[in-house]
C-alpha positions as a printed Julia matrix, in Angstrom:
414×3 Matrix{Float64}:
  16.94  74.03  -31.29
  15.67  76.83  -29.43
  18.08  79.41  -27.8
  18.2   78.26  -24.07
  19.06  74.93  -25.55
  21.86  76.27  -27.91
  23.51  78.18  -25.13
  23.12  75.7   -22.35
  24.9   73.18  -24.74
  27.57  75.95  -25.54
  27.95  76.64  -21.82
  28.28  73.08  -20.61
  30.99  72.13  -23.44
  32.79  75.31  -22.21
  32.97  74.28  -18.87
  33.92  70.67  -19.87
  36.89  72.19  -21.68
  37.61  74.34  -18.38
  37.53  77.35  -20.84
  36.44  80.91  -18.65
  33.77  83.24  -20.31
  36.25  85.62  -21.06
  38.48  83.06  -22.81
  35.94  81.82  -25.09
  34.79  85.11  -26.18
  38.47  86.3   -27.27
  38.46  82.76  -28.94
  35.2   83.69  -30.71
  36.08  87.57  -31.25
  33.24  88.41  -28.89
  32.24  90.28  -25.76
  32.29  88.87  -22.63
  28.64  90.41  -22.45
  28.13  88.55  -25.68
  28.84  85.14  -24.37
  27.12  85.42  -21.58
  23.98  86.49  -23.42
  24.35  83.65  -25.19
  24.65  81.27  -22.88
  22.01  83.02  -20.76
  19.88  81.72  -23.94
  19.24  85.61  -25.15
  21.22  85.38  -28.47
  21.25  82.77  -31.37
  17.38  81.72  -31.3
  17.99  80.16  -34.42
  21.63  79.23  -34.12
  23.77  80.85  -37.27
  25.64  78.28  -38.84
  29.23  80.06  -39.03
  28.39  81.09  -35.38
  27.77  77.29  -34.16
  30.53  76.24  -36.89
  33.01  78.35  -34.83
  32.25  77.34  -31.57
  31.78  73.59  -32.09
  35.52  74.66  -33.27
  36.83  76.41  -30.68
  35.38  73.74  -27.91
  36.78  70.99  -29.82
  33.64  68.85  -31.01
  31.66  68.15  -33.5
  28.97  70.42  -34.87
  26.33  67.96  -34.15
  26.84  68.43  -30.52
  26.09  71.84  -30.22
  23.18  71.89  -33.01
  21.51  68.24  -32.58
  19.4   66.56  -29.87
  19.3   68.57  -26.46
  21.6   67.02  -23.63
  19.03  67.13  -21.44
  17.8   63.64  -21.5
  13.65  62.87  -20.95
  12.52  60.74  -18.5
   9.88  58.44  -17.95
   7.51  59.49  -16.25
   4.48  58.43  -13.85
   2.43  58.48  -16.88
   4.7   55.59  -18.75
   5.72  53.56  -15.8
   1.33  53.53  -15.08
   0.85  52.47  -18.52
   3.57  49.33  -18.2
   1.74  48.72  -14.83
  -1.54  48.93  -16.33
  -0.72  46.61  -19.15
   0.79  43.3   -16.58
  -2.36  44.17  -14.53
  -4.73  42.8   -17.59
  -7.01  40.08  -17.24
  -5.52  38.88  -20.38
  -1.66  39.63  -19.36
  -2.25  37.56  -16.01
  -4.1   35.11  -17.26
  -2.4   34.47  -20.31
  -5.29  33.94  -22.12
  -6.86  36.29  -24.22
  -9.08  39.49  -24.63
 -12.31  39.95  -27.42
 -10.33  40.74  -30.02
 -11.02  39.29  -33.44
  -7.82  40.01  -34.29
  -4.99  37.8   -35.64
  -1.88  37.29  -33.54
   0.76  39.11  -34.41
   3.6   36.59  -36.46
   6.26  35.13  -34.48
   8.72  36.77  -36.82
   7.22  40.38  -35.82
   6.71  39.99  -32.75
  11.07  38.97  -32.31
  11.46  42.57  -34.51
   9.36  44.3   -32.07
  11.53  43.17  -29.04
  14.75  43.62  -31.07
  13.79  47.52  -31.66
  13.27  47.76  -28.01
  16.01  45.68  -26.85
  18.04  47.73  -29.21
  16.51  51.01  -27.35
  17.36  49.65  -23.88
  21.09  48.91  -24.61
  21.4   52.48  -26.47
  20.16  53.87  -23.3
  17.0   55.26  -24.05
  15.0   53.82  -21.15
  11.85  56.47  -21.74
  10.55  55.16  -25.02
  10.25  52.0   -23.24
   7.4   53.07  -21.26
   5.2   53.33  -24.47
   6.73  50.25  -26.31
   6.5   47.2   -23.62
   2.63  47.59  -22.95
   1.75  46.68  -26.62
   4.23  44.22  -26.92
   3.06  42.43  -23.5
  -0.38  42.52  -24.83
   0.52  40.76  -28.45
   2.96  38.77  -27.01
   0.25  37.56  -24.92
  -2.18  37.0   -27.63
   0.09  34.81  -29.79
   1.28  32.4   -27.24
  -2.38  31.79  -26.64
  -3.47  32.06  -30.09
  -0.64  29.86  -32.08
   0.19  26.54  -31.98
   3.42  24.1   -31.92
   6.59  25.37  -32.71
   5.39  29.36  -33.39
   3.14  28.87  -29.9
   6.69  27.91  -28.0
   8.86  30.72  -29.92
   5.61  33.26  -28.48
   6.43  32.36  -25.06
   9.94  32.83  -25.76
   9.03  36.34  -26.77
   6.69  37.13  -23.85
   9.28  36.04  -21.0
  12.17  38.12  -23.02
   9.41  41.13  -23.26
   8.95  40.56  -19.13
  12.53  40.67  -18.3
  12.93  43.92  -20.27
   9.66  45.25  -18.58
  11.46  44.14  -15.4
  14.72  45.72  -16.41
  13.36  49.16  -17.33
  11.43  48.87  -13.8
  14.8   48.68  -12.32
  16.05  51.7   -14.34
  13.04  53.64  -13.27
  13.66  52.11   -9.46
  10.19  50.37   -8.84
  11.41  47.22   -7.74
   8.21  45.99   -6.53
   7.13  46.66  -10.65
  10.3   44.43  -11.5
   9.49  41.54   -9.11
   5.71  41.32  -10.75
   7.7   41.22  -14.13
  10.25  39.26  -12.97
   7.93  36.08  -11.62
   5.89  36.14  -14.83
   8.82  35.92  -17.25
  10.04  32.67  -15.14
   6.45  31.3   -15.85
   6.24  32.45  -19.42
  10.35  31.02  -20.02
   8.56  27.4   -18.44
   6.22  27.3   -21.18
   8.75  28.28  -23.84
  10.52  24.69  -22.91
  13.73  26.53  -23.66
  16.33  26.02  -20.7
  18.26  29.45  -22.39
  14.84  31.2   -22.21
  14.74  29.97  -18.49
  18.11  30.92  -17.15
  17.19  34.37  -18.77
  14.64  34.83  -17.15
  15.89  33.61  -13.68
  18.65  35.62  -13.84
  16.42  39.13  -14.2
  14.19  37.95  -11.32
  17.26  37.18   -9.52
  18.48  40.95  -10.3
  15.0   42.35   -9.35
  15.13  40.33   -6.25
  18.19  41.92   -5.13
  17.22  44.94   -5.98
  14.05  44.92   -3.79
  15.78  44.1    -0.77
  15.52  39.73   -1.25
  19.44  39.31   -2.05
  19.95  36.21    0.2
  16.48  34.73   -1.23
  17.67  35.67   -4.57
  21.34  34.19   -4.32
  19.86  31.0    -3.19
  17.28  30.99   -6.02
  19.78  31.54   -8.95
  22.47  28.79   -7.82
  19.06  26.64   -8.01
  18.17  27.67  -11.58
  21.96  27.33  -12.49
  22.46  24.04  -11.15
  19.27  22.68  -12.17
  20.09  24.33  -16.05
  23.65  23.62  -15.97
  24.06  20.87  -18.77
  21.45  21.79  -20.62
  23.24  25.24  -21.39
  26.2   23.74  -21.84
  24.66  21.59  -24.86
  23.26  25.12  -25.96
  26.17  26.46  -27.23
  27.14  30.45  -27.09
  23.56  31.33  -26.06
  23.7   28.67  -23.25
  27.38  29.97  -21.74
  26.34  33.66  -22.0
  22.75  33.29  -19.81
  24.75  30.7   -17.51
  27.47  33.03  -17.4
  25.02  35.7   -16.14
  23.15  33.55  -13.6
  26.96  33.68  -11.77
  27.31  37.2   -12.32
  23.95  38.09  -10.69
  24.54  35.49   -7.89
  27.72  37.41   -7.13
  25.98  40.89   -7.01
  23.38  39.13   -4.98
  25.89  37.88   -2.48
  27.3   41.2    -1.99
  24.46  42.54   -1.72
  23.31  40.42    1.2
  27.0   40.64    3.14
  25.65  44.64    2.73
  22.48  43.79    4.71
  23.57  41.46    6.79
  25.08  43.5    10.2
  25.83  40.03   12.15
  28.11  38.13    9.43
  28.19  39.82    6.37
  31.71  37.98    5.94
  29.61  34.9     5.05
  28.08  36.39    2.25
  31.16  38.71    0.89
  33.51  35.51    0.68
  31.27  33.82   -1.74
  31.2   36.9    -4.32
  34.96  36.15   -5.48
  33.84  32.37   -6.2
  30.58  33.72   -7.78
  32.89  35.73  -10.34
  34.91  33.1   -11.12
  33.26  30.9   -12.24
  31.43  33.6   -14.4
  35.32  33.81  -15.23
  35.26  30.33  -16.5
  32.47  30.59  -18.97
  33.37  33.87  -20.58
  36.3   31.89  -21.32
  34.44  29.27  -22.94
  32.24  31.98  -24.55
  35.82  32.81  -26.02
  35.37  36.42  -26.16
  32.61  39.65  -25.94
  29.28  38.78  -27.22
  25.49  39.9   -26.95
  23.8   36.87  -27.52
  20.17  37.11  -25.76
  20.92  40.86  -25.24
  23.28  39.96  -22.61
  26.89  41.89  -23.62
  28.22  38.72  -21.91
  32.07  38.3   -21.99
  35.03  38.78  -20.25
  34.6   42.55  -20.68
  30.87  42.29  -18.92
  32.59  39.78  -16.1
  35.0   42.92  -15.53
  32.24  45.12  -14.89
  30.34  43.13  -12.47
  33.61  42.96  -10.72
  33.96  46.75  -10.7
  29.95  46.82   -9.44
  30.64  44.11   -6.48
  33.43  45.95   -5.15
  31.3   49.29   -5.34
  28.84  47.1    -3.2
  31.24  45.97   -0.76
  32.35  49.35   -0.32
  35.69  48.58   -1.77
  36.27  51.57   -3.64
  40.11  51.64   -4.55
  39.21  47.84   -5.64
  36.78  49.07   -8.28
  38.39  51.91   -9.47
  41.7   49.32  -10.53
  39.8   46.9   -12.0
  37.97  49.21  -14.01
  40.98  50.87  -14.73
  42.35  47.24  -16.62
  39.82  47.31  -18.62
  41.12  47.45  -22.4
  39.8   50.55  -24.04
  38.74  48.86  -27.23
  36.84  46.24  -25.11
  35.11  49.05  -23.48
  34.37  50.56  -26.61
  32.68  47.95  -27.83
  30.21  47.71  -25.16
  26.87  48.65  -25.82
  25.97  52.45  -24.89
  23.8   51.47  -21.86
  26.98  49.19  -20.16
  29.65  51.57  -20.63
  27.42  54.37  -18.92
  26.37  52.15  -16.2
  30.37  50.99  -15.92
  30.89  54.58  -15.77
  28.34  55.48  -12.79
  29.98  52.52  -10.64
  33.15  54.29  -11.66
  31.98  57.22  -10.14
  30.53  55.74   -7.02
  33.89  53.98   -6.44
  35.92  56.96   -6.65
  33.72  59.08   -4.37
  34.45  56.38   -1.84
  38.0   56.47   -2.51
  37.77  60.02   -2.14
  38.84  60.93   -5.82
  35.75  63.63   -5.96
  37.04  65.36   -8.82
  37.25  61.87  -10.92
  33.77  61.05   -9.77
  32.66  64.55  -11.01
  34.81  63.93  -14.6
  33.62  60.04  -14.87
  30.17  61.44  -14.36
  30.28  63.52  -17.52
  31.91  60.67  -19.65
  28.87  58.78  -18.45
  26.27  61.11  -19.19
  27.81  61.25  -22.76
  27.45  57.56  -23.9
  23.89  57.52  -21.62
  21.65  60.78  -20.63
  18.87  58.7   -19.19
  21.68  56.58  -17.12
  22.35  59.74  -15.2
  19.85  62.13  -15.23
  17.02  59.61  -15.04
  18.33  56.93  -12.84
  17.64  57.88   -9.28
  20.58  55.75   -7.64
  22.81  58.18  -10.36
  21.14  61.47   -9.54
  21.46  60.41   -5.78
  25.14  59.89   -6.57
  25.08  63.96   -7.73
  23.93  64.97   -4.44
  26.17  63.23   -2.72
  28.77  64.79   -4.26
  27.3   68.26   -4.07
  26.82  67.48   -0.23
  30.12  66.22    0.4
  31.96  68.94   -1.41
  34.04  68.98   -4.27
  37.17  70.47   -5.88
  36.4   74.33   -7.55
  38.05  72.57  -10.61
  35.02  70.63  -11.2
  32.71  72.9    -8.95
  30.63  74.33  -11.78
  30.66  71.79  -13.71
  29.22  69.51  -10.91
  26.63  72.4   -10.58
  25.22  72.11  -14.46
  24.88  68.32  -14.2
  23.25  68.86  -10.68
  20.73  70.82  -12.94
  20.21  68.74  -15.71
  19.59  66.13  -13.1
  16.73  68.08  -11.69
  18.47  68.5    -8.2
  17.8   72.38   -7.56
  19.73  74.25   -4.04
C-alpha cells in the first residue's frame, strides 16, 4: 500500500468514527501536524506495523482494513464494456455457429465452473472483472452448444443463456441498457434451445429487468406475466429451482409495474395498484421455497421478496414505506445475503431516506453500503448520482465531511 492509500484509509475510518484530528492524534501520542501529514499521504510510505497496529486500534477495526485492498473500488471501464460488446457482436456469437477454430469445445463441466467463478464475482460485488471474463465465456459457450451433441449440447445452451443474462446484468450495473437488451433477447433464444423451462423463466426474467431498465416497463410487465403463465406448471414440477426463477418473474413484474405507474403521467394509478399483487404472489412462492436460497444465482426467498418491496416503494416514491420495510428485515436474514444484495438493499435504503428527508441516514446507509460493495457505489452511476444529490440538496455537518470523502471516491469533484 502506498502512502496516499494508507492515509486516505486512516482518514476515512476517522471520520466514520466522528473522531477530530486532534482527537486521534492524542489517541495515537502524536501531533496534530503528524496526523495530518499522514493523512495528507506524506508519512508512513511503507506503513509500520505497530503504527497501523495502533490505529486499526484506536478506530476500532481490524488491521486488514487499514493495510489490505484500497477502498477505492475500480471500475469498468470503456475498454471492458467494448470488449463484452465486441464479443455479442461476433459472427460466431450471433449466429451461434462457429468460428475456424480447430479447437475442441470446452467440457460442459468447465464451462458451468467458468460461470460459477463469475457468478460468484457478480454476487461478491466485483462487477469490473466481469468485463474481461464474459467475452471468453460467450465465445466457448458458443462453440460447445454448436460443437456437442445430446444431452452435453442442451446443458451448453443452458450455459450460454445463464452467461447472457449475467452479460446483461453487468450491462445494467455499468448502465448501458441498450447493451442489456442485446444480451437480454439472446439469452431468451439460447434458454429455447436449452429445452429447460427453469433456464427460460431465467432468462425472461433478466430481459424483463433490462426492459425496464431501458425505458420498456409496460412492454416488459406484459412480457413476463406471459413467460410466467405460459411456464407456470412446468416450474412448479421443477422443484426449488422452478419456485425461485418463478418467484423472480413476479418480483421483476412488480418492479416493472412501478416502473411504468412512474412513466405513465395520465394513470399511473393503473400500473401502481398492480405492484402489491405482483409481490404477493412472489410472497406465495418464497413460501413454498420455504426459506432463503440461491438456487440459479437468484438469492430468492422471503428475505429477497423484502427487498424488492423496499426497491418498489423507492420507485413509487414512497420513501417512509421503504425505509420500514427495510427496517423489518431480520438482521441475520440480511446477513446472509450475498455481498452484492445487501449493498444494493443498502443504496435503495439510502434513496428512500433522502426522500423521507433522513439525509444524515442516507449519508450513514451509504457508507454501510460501500462496505459490503465498493463497485455498488462508486461504480454504479444511479449510486454516484444518489451522492450528488445529496451533496446538492445539503446535508447535516455531522455527516458533512464524510459525505465529502465518498463524493471523492465516487469521482464527483466541486
Amino acid at each position: 500500500m502506498d502512502d496516499a492509500s494508507f492515509g486516505r484509509r486512516v482518514q476515512y475510518w476517522r471520520t466514520r468514527r466522528r473522531i477530530p484530528q486532534r482527537e486521534f492524534a492524542a489517541l495515537m501520542n502524536k501531533s496534530l501536524p503528524w496526523v495530518e501529514a499522514l493523512e495528507a499521504g506524506k508519512r508512513q510510505a511503507d506503513p509500520n506495523l505497530s503504527v497501523a497496529r495502533l490505529a486499526a486500534l484506536r478506530l476500532g477495526i481490524p488491521l486488514e482494513r487499514l493495510i489490505g485492498d484500497s477502498l477505492d473500488a475500480e471500475c469498468a471501464g470503456e475498454s471492458e464494456i467494448e470488449a463484452v460488446r465486441a464479443a455479442l457482436q461476433r459472427h460466431d456469437v450471433i449466429t451461434g455457429t462457429c468460428d475456424d477454430s480447430n479447437d475442441d469445445p470446452v467440457p460442459v463441466a468447465t464451462l458451468r465452473r467458468s460461470l460459477d467463478y463469475s457468478r460468484t464475482a457478480f454476487q461478491a460485488g466485483h462487477f469490473q472483472q466481469l468485463g474481461s471474463d464474459i467475452p471468453a465465456l460467450l465465445v466457448d459457450a458458443t462453440r460447445a452448444a454448436h460443437r456437442h451433441e445430446g444431452d452435453d449440447q442442451l446443458t451448453a445452451f443452458e450455459v450460454l443463456s445463464l452467461t447472457l443474462e449475467l452479460t446483461e446484468a453487468a450491462a445494467i450495473k455499468w448502465a448501458d441498457t441498450e447493451l442489456a437488451v442485446l444480451a437480454g433477447h439472446r439469452a431468451v433464444a439460447a434458454a429455447e434451445r436449452s429445452q429447460n423451462p427453469v433456464i427460460m423463466a431465467s432468462a425472461a426474467r433478466h430481459l424483463g429487468d433490462a426492459m425496464t431498465m431501458h425505458g420498456q416497463a409496460a412492454a416488459a410487465a406484459q412480457f413476463i406475466l406471459a413467460a410466467a403463465g405460459r411456464l407456470h406448471d412446468d416450474l412448479l414440477r421443477s422443484g426449488p429451482e422452478g419456485y425461485s426463477v418463478l418467484g423472480m418473474l413476479w418480483l421483476k413484474a412488480a418492479m416493472a409495474a412501478a416502473a411504468a405507474a412512474e412513466a405513465d403521467d395520465r394513470h399511473p394509478e393503473r400500473h401502481a395498484r398492480r405492484v402489491p399483487d405482483f409481490l404477493g404472489e412472489a410472497d406465495d412462492h418464497a413460501g413454498r421455497l420455504g426459506g432463503d436460497a440461491n438456487h440459479l444465482y437468484t438469492a430468492f426467498g422471503p428475505t429477497n421478496v423484502a427487498l424488492y418491496r423496499v426497491a418498489a416503494h423507492v420507485q413509487l416514491s414512497e420513501g417512509a414505506d421503504a425505509v420500514a420495510v427495510a427496517a423489518g428485515i431480520p438482521a441475520p436474514a440480511f446477513d446472509a445475503l450475498p455481498r452484492e444484495r445487501r449493498a444494493h438493499l443498502l443504496a435503495d435504503r439510502a434513496r428512500a431516506e433522502t426522500q423521507a428527508g433522513l439525509r444524515e441516514d442516507a449519508v450513514t446507509t451509504l457508507l454501510e453500503a460501500e462496505e459490503f460493495a465498493p463497485e455498488e457505489v462508486q461504480c454504479r452511476p444511479r449510486t454516484r448520482a444518489l451522492v450528488e444529490d445529496l451533496r446538492l440538496l445539503g446535508v447535516p455537518p455531522s455527516v458533512q465531511g464524510r459525505l465529502r470523502l465518498l463524493a471523492d471516491r465516487c469521482g464527483l469533484r466541486g
